[in-house]
C-alpha positions in Angstrom: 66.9 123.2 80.6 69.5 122.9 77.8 73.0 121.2 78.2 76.1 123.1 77.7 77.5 123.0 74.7 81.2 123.5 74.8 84.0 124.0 71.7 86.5 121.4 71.6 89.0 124.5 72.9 87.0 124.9 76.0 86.5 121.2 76.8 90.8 121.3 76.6 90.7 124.1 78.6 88.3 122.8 81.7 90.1 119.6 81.2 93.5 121.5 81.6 92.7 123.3 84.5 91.3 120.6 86.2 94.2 117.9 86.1 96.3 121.2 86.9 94.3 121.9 90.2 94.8 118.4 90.9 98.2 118.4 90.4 98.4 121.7 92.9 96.3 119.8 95.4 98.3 116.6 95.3 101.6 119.0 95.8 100.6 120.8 98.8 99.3 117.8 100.5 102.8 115.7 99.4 104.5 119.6 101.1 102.0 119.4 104.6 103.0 115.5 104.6 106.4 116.5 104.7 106.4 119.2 107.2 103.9 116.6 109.2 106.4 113.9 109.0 109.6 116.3 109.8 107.8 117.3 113.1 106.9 113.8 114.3 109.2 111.8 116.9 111.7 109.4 114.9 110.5 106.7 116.6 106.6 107.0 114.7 108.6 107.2 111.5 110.0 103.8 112.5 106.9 102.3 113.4 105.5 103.8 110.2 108.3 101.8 108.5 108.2 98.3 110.3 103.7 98.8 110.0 105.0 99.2 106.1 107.1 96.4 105.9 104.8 94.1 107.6 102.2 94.9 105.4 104.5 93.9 102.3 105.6 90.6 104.5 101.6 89.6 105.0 101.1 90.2 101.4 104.0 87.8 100.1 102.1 85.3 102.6 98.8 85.2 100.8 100.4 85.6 97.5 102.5 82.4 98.2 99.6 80.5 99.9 97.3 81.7 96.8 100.1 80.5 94.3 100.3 77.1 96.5 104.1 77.2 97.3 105.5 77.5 100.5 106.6 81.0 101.8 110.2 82.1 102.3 111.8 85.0 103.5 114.3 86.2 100.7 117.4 87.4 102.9 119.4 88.4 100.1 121.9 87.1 97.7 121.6 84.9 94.7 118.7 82.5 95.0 118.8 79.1 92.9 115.6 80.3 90.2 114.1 76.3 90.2 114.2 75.8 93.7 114.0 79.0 95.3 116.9 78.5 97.7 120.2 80.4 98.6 122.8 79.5 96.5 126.4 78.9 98.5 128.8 78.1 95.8 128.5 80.8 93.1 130.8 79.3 90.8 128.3 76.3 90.8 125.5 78.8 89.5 127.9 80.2 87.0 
């Protein structure tokens, strides 16, 4: 059985229509994850969150136990960039 041949035009075509039914796919499913999430309980969408920031938390873990430093939770505000603690006295830093 021969192969397919295809022009160059109707390989850009197939192409085109393919990344464009992806792009329709991965917009209705973004839309029914909307309507999804606009029908759930606040309190899931909370859970969702803190389940999402704990993730991120256990992840700056392993990276700092990989990169052999110690881990710290950054609370915001300027950190000191050598030791990696708050700084108080911003006219110090300046």
């Amino acid at each position: 059985m021969a192969t397919p041949m295809y022009t160059a035009e109707e390989a850009f075509d197939l192409a085109r229509t393919a990344y464009l039914r992806g792009r329709y796919d991965a917009d209705i499913n973004e839309l029914r994850g909307t309507w999804a999430e606009h029908s759930e309980p606040q309190a899931t969408r909370e859970q969702r969150v803190a389940a999402r920031l704990e993730e991120m938390d256990r992840a700056a873990r392993s990276r700092a136990e990989r990169d052999g430093r110690p881990y710290r939770i950054y609370r915001g505000g300027p950190v000191d960039f050598e030791t990696g603690r708050p700084v108080r006295d911003l006219q110090v830093a300046a």
